[in-house]
SENU-59750 format. One line per 4 residues: number of its first residue (from 0); for each residue x negated, y negated, z negated of C-alpha. Coordinates in Angstrom, 1 decimal. Layout:
N
NUM	X:Y:Z | ...;
//
This chain:
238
0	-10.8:-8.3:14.8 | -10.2:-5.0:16.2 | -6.6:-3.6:17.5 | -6.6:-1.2:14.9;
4	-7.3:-3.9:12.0 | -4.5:-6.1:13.8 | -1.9:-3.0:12.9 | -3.2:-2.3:9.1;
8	-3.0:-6.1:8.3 | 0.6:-6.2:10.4 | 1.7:-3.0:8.3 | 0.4:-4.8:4.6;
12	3.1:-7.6:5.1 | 5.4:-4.8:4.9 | 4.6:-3.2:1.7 | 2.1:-3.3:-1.5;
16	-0.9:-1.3:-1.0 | -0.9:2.0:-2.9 | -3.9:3.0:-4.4 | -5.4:6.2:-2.8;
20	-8.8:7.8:-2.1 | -9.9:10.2:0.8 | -12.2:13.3:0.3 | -12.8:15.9:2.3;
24	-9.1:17.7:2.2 | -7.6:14.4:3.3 | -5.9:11.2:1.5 | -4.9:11.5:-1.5;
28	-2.4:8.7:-2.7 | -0.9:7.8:-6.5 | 3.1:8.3:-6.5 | 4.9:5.1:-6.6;
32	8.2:5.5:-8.3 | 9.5:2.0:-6.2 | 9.4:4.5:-2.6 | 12.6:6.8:-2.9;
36	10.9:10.5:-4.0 | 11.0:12.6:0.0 | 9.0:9.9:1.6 | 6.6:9.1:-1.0;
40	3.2:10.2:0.0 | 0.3:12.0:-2.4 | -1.3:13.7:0.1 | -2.3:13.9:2.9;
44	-4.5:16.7:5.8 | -5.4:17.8:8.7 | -7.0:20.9:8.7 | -8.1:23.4:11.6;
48	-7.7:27.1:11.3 | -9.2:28.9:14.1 | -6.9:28.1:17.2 | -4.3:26.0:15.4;
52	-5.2:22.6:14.0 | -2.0:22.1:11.0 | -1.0:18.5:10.1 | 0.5:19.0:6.2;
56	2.1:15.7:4.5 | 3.2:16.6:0.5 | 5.9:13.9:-1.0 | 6.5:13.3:-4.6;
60	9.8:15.2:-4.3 | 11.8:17.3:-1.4 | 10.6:16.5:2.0 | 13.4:16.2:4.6;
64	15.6:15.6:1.7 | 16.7:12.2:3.2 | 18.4:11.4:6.5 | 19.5:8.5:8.5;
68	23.3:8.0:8.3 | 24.7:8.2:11.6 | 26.3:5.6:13.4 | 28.2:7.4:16.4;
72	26.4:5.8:18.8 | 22.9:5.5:20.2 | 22.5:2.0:20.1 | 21.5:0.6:16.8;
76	21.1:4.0:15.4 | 18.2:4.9:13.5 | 15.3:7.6:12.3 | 13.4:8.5:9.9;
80	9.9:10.0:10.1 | 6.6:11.1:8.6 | 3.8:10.3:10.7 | 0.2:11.2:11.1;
84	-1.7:8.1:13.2 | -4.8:9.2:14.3 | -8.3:7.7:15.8 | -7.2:10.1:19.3;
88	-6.8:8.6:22.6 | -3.3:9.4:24.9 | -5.1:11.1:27.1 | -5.9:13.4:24.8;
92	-2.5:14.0:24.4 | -1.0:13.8:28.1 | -0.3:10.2:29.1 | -2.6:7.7:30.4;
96	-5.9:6.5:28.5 | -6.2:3.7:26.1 | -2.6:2.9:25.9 | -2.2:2.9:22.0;
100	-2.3:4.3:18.5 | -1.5:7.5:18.5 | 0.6:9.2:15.9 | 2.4:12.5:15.4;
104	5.9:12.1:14.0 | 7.9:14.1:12.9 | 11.4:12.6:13.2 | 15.3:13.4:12.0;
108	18.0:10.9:14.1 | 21.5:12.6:14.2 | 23.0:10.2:17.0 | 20.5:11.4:20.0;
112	18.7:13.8:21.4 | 15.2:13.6:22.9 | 14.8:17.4:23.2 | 12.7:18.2:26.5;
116	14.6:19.3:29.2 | 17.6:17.7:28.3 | 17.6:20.2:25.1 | 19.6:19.4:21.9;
120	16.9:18.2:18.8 | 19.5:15.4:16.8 | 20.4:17.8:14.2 | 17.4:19.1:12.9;
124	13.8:17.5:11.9 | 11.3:18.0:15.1 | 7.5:16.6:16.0 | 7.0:13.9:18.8;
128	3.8:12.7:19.6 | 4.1:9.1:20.2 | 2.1:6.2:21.4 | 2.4:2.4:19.1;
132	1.6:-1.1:19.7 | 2.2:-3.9:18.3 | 5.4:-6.1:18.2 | 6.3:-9.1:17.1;
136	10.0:-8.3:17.5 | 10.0:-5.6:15.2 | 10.6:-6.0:11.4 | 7.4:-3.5:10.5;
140	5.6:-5.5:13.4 | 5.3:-2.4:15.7 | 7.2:-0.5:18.1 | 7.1:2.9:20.0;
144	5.3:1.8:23.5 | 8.1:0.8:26.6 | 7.6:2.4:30.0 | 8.3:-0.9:32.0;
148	11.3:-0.3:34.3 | 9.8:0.6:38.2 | 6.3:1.9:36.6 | 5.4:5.7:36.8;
152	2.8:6.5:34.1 | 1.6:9.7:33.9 | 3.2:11.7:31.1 | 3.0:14.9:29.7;
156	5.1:17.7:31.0 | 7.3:17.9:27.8 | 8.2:14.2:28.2 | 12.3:14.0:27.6;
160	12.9:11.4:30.2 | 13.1:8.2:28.0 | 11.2:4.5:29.0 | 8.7:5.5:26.4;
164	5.2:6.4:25.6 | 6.9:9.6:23.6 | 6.1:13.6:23.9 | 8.9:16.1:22.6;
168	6.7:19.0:22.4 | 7.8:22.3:20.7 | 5.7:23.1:17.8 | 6.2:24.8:14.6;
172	7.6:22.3:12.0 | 8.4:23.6:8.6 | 9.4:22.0:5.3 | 9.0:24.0:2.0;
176	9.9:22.2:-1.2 | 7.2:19.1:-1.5 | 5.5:19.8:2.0 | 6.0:18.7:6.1;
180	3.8:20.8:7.9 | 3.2:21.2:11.8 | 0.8:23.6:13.3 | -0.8:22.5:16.8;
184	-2.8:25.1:19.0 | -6.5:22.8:19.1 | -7.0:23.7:23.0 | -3.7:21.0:23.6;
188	-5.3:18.1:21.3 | -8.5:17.1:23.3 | -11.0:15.6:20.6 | -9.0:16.6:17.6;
192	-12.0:18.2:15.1 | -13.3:14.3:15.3 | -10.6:12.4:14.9 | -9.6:10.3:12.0;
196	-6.0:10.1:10.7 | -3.5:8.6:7.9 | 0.0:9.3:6.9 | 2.9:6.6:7.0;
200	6.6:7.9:6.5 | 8.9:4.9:7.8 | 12.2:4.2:9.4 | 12.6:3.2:13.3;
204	15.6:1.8:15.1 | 16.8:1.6:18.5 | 17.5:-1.9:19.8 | 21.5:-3.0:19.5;
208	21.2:-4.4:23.3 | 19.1:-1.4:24.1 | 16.1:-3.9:25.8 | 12.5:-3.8:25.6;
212	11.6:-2.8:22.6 | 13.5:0.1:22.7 | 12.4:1.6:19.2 | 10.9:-0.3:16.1;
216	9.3:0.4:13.1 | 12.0:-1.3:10.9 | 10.8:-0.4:7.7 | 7.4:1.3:6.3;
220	8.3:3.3:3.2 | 4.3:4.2:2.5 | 0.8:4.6:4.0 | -1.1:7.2:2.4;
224	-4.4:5.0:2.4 | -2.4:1.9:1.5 | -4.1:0.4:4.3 | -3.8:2.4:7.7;
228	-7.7:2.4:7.6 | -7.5:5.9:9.2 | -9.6:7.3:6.3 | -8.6:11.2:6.4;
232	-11.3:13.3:8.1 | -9.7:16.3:9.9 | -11.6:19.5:8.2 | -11.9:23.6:9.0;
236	-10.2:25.7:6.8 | -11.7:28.7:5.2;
//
């Protein structure tokens, strides 16, 4: 059994399939009035546009409507996100190779910031590229990869100085009624016009005694395929 089946079967346990079906503009997914309205997928893409590759997720109502309460403090608190997983490596995207799924997230947590350069990011929904594996610790059976204590991976150079597998790169993110969308120049996402992808919106949460794992998945909300089979075939706009 592959890594990658090991995830979709540790994801199922978390939710009921949704039926969906993939053509060439992405995943398309049937609403499910059971997943609260911003964070219920119906589609899905990733399309490239000459130089810019632009990752769109469209919920059944107003994306970015719904935020994590916050807690005052950063242990325990939590975040909310809509992700893109993808078939890429992490060294395509800066870190060393082979070291997990990798997704692009973005995320909304108003009791930290991960900004690079020690910049400000808790108030306002932002992208992370992040790196996952699997955790039996977790409640949706995966977690945000740990930097052990003492190691020096390589990173990329917009990594905020956390112990995790996480980028905080600055890239366009807008939401307009229905729609998340983030726009990517191609040259910094090595093998991106092959990859595969999916879309998951989920909550994470930071560890109460701060220890390895530092962030869970906690709860899926939805995967766009119903399955995390990585269906969604990145395409070239017109």
């Amino acid at each position: 059994m592959t890594r990658l089946t090991l995830l979709a079967a540790t994801l199922l346990t978390t939710l009921s399939a949704a039926p969906s079906f993939a053509h060439d503009t992405g995943i398309h997914a049937d609403p499910n009035e059971a997943i609260m309205a911003s964070f219920d997928i119906i589609e899905t893409t990733i399309v490239t546009h000459g130089e810019d590759a632009v990752f769109t997720t469209r919920v059944r109502g107003e994306a970015g409507l719904d935020k994590p309460d916050a807690t005052g403090k950063f242990e325990g608190s939590s975040v909310y996100a809509y992700v893109w997983p993808t078939s890429l490596n992490s060294g395509d995207i800066g870190f060393e190779n082979d070291q997990g799924i990798v997704a692009l997230a973005v995320t909304f947590h108003p009791d930290f910031d991960d900004a690079a350069y020690g910049g400000v990011n808790r108030h306002v929904w932002h992208p992370h590229w992040v790196v996952l594996g699997e955790d039996a610790a977790c409640p949706g059976g995966l977690k945000v990869n740990d930097i052990p204590e003492g190691t020096t991976p390589k990173v990329p150079p917009t990594w905020p100085n956390v112990p995790l597998l996480i980028d905080s790169p600055d890239y366009p993110t807008t939401f307009t009624g229905d729609t998340v969308e983030v726009t990517i120049p191609v040259k910094l996402i090595s093998g991106i016009a092959e990859a595969n992808f999916d879309g998951v919106t989920a909550g994470l949460k930071v560890n109460g005694n701060l220890h390895t794992p530092l962030l869970c998945v906690e709860n899926v909300f939805k995967v766009a395929s119903g399955d995390l089979s990585l269906p969604g075939k990145v395409s070239a706009g017109h």
